[in-house]
DOLUM-180356 format. One record per atom (N, C-alpha, C, CB): residue number from 1; residue in three letters; atom name; x, y, z. Coordinates in Angstrom, 2 decimals, padded with zeros to 5 digits, m for minus. Atoms other than C-alpha are relative to their C-alpha. Glycine has a CB too. Example, Ala and Ser with C-alpha at 12.3 -4.5 7.8 and 13.67 -1.06 7.14 Angstrom:
BEGIN
[1, ala, N, [000.89, m001.19, 000.00]]
[1, ala, CA, [012.30, m004.50, 007.80]]
[1, ala, C, [000.90, 001.20, 000.00]]
[1, ala, CB, [m000.99, 000.03, 001.25]]
[2, ser, N, [m000.82, m001.19, m000.06]]
[2, ser, CA, [013.67, m001.06, 007.14]]
[2, ser, C, [m000.77, 001.09, 000.73]]
[2, ser, CB, [000.41, 000.46, m001.42]]
***
This chain:
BEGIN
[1, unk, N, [m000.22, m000.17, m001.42]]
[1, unk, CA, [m056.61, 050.93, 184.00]]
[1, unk, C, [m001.33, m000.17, 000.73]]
[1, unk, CB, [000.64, 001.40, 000.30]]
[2, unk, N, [001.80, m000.67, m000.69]]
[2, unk, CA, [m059.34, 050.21, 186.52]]
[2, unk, C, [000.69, m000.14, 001.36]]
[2, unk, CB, [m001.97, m001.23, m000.21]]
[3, unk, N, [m000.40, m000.06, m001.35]]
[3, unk, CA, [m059.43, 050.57, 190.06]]
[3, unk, C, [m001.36, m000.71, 001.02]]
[3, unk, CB, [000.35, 001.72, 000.32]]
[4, unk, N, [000.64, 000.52, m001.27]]
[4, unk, CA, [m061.04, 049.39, 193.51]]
[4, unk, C, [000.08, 000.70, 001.22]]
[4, unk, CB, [000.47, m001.19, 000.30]]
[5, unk, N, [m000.45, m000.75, m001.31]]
[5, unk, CA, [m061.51, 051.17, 196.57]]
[5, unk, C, [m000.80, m000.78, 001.23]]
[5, unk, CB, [m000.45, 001.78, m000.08]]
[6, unk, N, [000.86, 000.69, m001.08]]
[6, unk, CA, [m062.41, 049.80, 200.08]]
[6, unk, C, [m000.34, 001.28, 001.39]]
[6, unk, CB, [001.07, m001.56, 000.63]]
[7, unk, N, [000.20, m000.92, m001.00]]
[7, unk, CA, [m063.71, 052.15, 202.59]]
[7, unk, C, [m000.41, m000.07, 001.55]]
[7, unk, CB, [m000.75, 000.62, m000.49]]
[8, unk, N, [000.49, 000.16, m001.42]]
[8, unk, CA, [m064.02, 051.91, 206.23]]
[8, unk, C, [000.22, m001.00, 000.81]]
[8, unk, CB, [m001.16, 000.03, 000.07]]
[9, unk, N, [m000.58, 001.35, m000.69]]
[9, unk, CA, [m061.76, 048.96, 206.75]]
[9, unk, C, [000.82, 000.10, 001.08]]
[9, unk, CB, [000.78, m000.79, m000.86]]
[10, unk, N, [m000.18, 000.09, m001.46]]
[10, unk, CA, [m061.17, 048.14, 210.26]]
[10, unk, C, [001.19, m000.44, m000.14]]
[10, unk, CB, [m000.94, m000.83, 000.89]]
[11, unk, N, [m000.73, 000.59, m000.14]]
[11, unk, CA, [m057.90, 047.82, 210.05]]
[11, unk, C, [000.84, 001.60, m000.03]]
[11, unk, CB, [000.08, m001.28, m000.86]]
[12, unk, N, [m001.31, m000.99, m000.28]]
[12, unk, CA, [m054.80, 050.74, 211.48]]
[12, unk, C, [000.73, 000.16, m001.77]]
[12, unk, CB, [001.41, m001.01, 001.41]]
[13, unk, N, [m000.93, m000.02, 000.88]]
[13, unk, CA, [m053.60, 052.68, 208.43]]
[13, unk, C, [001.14, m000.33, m000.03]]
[13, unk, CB, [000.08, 000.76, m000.31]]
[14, unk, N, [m001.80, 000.07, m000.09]]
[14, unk, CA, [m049.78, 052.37, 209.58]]
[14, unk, C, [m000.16, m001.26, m000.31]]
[14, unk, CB, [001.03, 000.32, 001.55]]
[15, unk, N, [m000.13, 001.14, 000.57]]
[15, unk, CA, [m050.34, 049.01, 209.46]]
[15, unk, C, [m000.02, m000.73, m001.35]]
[15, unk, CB, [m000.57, m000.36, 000.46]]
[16, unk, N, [000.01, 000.62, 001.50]]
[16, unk, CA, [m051.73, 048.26, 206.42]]
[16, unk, C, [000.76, 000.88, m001.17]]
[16, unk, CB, [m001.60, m000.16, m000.50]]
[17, unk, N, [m001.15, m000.98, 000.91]]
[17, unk, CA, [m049.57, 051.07, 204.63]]
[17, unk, C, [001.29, m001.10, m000.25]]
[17, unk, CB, [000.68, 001.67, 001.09]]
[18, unk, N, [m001.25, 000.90, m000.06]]
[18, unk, CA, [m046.77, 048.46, 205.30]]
[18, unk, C, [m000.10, m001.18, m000.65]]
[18, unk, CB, [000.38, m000.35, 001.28]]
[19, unk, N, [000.18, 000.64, 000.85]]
[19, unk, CA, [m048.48, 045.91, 203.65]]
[19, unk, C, [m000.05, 000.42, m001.29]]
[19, unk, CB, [m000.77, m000.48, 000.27]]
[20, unk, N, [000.23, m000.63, 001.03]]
[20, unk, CA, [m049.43, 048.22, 200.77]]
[20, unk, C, [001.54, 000.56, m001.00]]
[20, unk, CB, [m000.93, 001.10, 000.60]]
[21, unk, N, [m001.36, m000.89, 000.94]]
[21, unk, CA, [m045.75, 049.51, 199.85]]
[21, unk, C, [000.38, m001.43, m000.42]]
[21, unk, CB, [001.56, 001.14, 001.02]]
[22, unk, N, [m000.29, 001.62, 000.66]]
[22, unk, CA, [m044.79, 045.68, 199.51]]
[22, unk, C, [m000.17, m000.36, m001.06]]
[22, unk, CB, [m000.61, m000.97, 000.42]]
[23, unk, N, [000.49, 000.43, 001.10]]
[23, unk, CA, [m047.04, 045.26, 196.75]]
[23, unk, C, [m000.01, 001.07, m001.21]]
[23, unk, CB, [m001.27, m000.49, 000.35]]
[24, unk, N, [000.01, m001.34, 000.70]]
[24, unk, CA, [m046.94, 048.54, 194.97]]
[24, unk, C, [001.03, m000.42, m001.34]]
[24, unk, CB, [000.66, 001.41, 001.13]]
[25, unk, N, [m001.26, 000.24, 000.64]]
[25, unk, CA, [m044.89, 047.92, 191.55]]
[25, unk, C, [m000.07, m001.17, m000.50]]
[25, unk, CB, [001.11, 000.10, 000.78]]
[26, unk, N, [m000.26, 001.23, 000.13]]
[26, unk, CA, [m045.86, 044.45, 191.49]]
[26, unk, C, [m000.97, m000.70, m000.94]]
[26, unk, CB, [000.05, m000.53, 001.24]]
[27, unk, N, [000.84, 000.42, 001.27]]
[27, unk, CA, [m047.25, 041.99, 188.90]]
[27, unk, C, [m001.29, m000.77, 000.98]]
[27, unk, CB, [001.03, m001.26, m001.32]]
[28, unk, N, [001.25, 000.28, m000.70]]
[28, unk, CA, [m051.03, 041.28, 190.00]]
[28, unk, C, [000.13, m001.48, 000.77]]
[28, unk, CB, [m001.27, 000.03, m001.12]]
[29, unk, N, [m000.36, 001.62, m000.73]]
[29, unk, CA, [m050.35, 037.50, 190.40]]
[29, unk, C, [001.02, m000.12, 001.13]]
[29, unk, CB, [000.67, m001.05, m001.13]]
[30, unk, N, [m001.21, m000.09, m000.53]]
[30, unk, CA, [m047.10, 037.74, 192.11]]
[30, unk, C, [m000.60, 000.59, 001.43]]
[30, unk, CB, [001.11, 000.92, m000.93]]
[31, unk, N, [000.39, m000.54, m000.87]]
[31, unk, CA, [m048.62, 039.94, 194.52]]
[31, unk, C, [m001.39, m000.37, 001.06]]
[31, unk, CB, [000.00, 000.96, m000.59]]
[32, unk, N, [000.79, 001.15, m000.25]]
[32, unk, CA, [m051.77, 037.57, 195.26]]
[32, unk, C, [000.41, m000.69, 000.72]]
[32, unk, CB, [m000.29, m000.68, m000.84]]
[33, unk, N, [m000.54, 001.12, m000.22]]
[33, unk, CA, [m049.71, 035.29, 195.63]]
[33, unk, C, [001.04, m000.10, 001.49]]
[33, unk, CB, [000.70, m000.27, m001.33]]
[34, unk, N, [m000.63, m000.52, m001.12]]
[34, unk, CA, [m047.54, 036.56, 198.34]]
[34, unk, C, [m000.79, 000.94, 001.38]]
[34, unk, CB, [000.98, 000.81, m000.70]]
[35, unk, N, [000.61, m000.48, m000.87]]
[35, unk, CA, [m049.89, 038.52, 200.46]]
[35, unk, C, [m000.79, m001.37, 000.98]]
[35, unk, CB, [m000.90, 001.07, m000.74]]
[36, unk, N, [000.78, 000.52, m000.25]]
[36, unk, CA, [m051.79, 035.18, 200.63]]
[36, unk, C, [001.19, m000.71, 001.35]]
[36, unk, CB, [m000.77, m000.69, m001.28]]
[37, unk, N, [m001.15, 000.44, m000.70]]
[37, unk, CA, [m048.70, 033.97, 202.70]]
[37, unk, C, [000.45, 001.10, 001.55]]
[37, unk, CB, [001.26, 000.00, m001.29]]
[38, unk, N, [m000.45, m000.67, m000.89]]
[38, unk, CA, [m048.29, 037.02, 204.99]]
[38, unk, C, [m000.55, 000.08, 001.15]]
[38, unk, CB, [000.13, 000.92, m000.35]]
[39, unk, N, [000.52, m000.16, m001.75]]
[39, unk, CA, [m049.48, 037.14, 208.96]]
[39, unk, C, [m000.97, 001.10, 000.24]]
[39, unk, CB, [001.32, 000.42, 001.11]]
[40, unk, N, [000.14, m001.32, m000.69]]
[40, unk, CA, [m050.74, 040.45, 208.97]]
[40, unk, C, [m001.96, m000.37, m000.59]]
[40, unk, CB, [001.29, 001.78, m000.82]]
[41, unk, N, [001.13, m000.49, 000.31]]
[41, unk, CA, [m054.70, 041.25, 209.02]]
[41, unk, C, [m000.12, 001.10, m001.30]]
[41, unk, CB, [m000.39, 000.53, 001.22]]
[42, unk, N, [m000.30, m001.20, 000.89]]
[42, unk, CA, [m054.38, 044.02, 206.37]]
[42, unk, C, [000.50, m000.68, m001.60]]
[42, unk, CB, [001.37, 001.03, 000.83]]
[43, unk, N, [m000.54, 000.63, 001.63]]
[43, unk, CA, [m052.83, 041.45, 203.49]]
[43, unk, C, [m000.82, m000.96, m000.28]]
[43, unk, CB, [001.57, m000.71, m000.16]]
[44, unk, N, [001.08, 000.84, 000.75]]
[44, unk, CA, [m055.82, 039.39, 203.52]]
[44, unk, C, [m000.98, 001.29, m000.77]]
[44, unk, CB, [m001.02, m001.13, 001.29]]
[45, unk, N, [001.58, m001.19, 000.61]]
[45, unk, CA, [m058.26, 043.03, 203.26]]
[45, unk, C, [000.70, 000.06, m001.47]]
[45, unk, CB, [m000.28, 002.23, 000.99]]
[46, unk, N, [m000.89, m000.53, 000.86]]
[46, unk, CA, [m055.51, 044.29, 200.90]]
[46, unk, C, [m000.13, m001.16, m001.58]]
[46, unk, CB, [001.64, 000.04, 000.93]]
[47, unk, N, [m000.09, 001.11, 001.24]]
[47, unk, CA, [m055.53, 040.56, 198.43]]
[47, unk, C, [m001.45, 000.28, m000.56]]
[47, unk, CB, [000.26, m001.85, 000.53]]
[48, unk, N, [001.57, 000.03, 000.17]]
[48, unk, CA, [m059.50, 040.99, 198.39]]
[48, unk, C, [m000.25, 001.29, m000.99]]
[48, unk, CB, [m000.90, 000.16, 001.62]]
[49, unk, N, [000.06, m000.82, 000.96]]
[49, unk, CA, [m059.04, 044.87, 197.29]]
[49, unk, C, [000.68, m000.20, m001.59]]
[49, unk, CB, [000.47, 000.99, 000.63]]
[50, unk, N, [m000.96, 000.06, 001.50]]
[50, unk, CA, [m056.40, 043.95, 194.43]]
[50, unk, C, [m000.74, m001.24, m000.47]]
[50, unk, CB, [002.02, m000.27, 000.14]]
[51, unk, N, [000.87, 000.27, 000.83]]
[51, unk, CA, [m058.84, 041.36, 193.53]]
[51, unk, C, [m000.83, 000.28, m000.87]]
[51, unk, CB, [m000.32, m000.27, 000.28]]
[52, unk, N, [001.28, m000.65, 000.91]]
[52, unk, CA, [m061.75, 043.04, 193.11]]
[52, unk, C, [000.61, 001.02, m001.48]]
[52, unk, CB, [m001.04, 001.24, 001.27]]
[53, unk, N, [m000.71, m000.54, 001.36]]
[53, unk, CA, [m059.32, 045.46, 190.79]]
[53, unk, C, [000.17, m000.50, m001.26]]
[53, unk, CB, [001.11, 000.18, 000.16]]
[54, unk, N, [m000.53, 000.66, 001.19]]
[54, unk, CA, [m058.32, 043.20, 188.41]]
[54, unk, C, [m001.58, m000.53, m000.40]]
[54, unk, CB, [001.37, m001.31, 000.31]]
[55, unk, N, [000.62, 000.49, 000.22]]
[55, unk, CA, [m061.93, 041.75, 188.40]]
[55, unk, C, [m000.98, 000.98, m001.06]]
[55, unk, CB, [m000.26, m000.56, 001.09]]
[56, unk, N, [001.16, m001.55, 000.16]]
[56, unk, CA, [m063.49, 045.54, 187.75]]
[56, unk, C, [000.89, 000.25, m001.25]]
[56, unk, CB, [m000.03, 001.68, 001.56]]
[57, unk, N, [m000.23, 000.09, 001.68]]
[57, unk, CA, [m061.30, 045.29, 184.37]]
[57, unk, C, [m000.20, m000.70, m000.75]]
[57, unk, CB, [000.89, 000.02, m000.44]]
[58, unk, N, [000.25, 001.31, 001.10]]
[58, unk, CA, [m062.06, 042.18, 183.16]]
[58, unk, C, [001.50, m000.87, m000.30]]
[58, unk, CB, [m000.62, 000.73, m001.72]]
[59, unk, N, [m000.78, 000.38, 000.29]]
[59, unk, CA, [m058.83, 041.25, 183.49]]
[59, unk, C, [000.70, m001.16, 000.27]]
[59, unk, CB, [000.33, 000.66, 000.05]]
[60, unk, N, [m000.75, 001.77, m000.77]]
[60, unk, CA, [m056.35, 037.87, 184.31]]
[60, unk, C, [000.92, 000.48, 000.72]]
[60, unk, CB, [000.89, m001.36, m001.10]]
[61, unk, N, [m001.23, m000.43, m001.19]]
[61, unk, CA, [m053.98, 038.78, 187.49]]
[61, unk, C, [001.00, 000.08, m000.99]]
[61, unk, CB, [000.46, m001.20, 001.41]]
[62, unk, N, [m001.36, 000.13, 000.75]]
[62, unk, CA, [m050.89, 037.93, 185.28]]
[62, unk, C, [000.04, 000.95, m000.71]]
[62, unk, CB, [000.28, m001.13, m000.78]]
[63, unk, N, [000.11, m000.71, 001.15]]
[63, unk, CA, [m051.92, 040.31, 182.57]]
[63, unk, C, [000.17, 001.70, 000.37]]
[63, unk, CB, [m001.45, m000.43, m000.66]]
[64, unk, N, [000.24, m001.49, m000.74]]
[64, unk, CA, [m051.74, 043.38, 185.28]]
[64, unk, C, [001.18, 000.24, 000.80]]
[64, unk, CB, [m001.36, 000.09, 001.03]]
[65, unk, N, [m001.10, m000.11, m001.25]]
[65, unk, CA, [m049.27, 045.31, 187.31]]
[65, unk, C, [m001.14, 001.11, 000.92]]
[65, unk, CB, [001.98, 000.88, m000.56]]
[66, unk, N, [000.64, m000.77, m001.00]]
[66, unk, CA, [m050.55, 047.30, 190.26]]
[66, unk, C, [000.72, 001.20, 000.13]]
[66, unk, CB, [m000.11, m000.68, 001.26]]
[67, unk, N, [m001.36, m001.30, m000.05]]
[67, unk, CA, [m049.15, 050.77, 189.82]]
[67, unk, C, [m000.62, 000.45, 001.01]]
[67, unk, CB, [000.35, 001.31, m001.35]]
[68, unk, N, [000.40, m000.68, m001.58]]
[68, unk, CA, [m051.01, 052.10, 193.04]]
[68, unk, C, [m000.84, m000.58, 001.08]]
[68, unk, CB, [m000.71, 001.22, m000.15]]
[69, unk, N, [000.44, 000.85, m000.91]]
[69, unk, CA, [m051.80, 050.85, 196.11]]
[69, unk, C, [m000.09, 001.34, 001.15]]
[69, unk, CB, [001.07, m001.47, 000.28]]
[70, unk, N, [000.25, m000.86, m001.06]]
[70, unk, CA, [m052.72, 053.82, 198.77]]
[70, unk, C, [m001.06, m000.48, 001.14]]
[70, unk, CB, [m000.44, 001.22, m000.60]]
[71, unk, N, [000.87, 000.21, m000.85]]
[71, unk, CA, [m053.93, 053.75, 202.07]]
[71, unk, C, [m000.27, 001.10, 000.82]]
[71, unk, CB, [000.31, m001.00, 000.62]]
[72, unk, N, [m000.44, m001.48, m000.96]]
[72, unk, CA, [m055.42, 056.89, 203.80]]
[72, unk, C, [m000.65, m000.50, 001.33]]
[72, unk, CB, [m000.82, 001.81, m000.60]]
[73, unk, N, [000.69, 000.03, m000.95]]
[73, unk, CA, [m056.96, 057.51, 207.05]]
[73, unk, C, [m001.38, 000.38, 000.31]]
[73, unk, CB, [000.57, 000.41, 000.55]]
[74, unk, N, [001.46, m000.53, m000.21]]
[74, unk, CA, [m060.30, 057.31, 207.81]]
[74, unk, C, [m000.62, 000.64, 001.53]]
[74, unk, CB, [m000.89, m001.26, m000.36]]
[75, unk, N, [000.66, m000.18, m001.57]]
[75, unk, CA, [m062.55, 058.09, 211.14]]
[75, unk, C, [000.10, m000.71, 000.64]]
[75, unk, CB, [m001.14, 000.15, 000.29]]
[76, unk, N, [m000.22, 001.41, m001.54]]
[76, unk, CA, [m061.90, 056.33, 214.53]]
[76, unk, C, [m001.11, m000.11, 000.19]]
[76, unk, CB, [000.76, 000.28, 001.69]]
[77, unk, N, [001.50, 000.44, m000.78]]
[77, unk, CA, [m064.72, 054.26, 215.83]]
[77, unk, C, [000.36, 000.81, 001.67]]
[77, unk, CB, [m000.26, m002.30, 000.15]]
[78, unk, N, [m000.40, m000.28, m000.99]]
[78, unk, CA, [m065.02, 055.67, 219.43]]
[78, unk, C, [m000.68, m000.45, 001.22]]
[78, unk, CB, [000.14, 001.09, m000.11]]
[79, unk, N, [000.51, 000.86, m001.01]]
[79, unk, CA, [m065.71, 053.76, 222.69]]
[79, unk, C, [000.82, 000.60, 001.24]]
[79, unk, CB, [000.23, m001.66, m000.33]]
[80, unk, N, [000.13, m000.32, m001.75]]
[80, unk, CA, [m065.63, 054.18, 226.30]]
[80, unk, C, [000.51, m001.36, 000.44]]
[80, unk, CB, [m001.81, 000.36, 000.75]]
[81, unk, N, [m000.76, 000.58, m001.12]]
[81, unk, CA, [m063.71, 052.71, 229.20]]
[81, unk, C, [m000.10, 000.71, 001.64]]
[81, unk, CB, [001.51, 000.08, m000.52]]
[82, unk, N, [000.46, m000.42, m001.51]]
[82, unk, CA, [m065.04, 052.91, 232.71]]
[82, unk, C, [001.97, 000.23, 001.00]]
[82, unk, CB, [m001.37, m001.88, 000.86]]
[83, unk, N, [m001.52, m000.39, m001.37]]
[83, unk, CA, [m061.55, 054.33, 235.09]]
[83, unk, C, [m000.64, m000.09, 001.34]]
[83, unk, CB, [000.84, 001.96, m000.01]]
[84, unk, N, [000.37, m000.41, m001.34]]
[84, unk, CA, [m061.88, 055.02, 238.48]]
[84, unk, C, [m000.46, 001.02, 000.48]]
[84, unk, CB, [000.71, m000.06, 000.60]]
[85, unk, N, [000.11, m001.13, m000.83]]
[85, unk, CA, [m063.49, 057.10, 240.69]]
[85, unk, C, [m001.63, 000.76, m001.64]]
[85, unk, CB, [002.27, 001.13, 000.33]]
[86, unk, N, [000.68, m000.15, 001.15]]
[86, unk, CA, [m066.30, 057.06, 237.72]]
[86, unk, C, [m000.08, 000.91, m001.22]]
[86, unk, CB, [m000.84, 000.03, 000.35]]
[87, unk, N, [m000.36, m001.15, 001.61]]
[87, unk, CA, [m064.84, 058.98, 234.86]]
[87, unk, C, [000.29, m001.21, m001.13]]
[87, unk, CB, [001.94, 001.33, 000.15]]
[88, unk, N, [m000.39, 000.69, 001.05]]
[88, unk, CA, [m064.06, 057.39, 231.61]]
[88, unk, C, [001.28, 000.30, m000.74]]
[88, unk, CB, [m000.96, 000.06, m000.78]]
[89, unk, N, [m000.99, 000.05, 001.06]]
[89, unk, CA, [m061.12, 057.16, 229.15]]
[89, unk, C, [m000.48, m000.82, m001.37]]
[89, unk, CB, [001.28, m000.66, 000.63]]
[90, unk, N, [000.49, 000.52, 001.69]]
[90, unk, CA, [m061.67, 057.20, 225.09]]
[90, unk, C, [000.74, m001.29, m000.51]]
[90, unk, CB, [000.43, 001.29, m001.28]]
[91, unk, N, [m000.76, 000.82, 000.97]]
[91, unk, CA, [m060.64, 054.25, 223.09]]
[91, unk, C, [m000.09, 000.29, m001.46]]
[91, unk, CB, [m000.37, m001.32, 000.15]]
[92, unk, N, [m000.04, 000.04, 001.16]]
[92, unk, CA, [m060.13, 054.85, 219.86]]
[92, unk, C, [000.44, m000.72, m001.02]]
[92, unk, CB, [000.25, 000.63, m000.10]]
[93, unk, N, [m000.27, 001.55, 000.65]]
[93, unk, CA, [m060.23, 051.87, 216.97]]
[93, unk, C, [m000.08, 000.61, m001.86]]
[93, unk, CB, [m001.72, m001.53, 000.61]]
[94, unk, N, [m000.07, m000.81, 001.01]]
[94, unk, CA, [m058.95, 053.60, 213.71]]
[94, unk, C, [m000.39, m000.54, m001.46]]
[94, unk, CB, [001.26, 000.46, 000.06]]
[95, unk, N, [000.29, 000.36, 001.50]]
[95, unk, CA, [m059.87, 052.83, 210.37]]
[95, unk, C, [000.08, 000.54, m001.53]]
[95, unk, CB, [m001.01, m000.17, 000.05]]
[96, unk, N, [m000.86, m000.72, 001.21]]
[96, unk, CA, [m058.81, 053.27, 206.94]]
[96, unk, C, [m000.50, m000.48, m001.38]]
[96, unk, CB, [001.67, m000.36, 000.08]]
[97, unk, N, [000.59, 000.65, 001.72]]
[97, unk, CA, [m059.61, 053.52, 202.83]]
[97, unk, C, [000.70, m000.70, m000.77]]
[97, unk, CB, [m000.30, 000.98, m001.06]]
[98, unk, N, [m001.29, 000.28, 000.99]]
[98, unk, CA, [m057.49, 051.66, 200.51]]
[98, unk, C, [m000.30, 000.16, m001.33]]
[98, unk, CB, [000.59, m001.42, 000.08]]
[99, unk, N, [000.27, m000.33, 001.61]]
[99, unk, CA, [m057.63, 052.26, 196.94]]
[99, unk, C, [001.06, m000.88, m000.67]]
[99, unk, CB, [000.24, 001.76, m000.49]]
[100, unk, N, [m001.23, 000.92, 001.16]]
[100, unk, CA, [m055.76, 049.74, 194.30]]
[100, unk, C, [m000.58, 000.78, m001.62]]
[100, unk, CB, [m000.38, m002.51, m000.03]]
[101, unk, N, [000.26, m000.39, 001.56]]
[101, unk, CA, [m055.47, 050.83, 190.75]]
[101, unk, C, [001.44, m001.03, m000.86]]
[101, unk, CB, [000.22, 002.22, m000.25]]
[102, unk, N, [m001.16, 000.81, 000.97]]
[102, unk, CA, [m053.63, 048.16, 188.24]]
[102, unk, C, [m000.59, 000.44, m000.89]]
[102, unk, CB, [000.31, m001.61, m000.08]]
[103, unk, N, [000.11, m000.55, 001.36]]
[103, unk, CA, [m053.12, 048.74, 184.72]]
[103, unk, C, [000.88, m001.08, m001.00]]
[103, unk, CB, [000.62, 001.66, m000.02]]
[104, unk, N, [m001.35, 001.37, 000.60]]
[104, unk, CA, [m051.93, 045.93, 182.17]]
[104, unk, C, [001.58, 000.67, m000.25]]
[104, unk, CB, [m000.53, m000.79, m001.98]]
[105, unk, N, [m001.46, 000.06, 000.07]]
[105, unk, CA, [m048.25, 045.35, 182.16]]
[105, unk, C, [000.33, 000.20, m001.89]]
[105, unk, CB, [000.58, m001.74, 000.80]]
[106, unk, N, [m000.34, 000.30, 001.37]]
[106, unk, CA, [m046.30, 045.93, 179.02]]
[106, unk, C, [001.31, m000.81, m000.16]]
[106, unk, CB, [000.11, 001.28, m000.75]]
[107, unk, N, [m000.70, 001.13, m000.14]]
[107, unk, CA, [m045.12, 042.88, 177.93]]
[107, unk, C, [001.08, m000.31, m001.19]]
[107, unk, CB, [m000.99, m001.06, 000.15]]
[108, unk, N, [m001.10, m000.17, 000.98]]
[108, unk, CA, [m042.17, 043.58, 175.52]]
[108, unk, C, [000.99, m000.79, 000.16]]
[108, unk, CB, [000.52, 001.17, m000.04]]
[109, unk, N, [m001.68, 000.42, m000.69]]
[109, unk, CA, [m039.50, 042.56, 177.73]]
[109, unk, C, [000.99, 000.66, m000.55]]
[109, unk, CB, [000.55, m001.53, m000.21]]
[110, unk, N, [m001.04, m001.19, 000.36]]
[110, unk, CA, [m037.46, 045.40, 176.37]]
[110, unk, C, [000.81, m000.48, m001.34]]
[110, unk, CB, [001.18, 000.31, 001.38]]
[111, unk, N, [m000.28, 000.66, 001.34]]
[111, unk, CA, [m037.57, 043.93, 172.63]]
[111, unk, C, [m000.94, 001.04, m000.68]]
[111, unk, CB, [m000.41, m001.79, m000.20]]
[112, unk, N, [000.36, m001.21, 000.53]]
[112, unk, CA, [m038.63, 046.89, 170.53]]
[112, unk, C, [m001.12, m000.76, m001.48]]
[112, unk, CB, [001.68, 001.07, m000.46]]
[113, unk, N, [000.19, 000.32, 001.46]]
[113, unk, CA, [m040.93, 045.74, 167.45]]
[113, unk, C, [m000.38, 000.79, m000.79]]
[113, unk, CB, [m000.72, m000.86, m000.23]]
***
């Protein structure tokens, strides 16, 4: 089993949580392979973390499933917005950790030897 974590990626947990359950379950390649296809900002960070995973075992995508894919919440960046009458309103630009952990697949195919 190895893992990868990314920390402080500019990218809305909710969001990328939604990318993350997608892939959860899934065979490393398969899941590569399909993120590389998806719209969202969050399934390119997300292909890069489940890279580096498989890379931090030594392993071949195919040879792996991804049994966890979490995304928590990190600290908002925080910025200012001039209103009227010279007061301000916060913006807040959230950001989040992801963690991948694959672990090779077992490749039996439900043939007992």
């Amino acid at each position: 089993m190895s893992r990868a974590i990314l920390r402080f990626s500019r990218v809305s947990p909710t969001k990328a949580r939604l990318v993350a359950r997608e892939v959860q379950g899934m065979n490393a390649e398969l899941a590569l392979a399909s993120l590389e296809f998806m719209p969202n900002k969050a399934a390119a960070i997300i292909s890069k973390v489940i890279a580096s995973a498989v890379a931090n075992g030594d392993y071949e995508p195919e040879e792996v499933v991804i049994t966890s894919c979490r995304v928590d919440k990190a600290s908002f960046m925080k910025r200012w917005r001039p209103r009227a009458r010279g007061t301000a309103s916060r913006i807040l630009k959230p950001t989040s950790h992801i963690f991948v952990e694959v672990a090779p697949a077992n490749n039996n195919d439900g043939k007992d030897a």
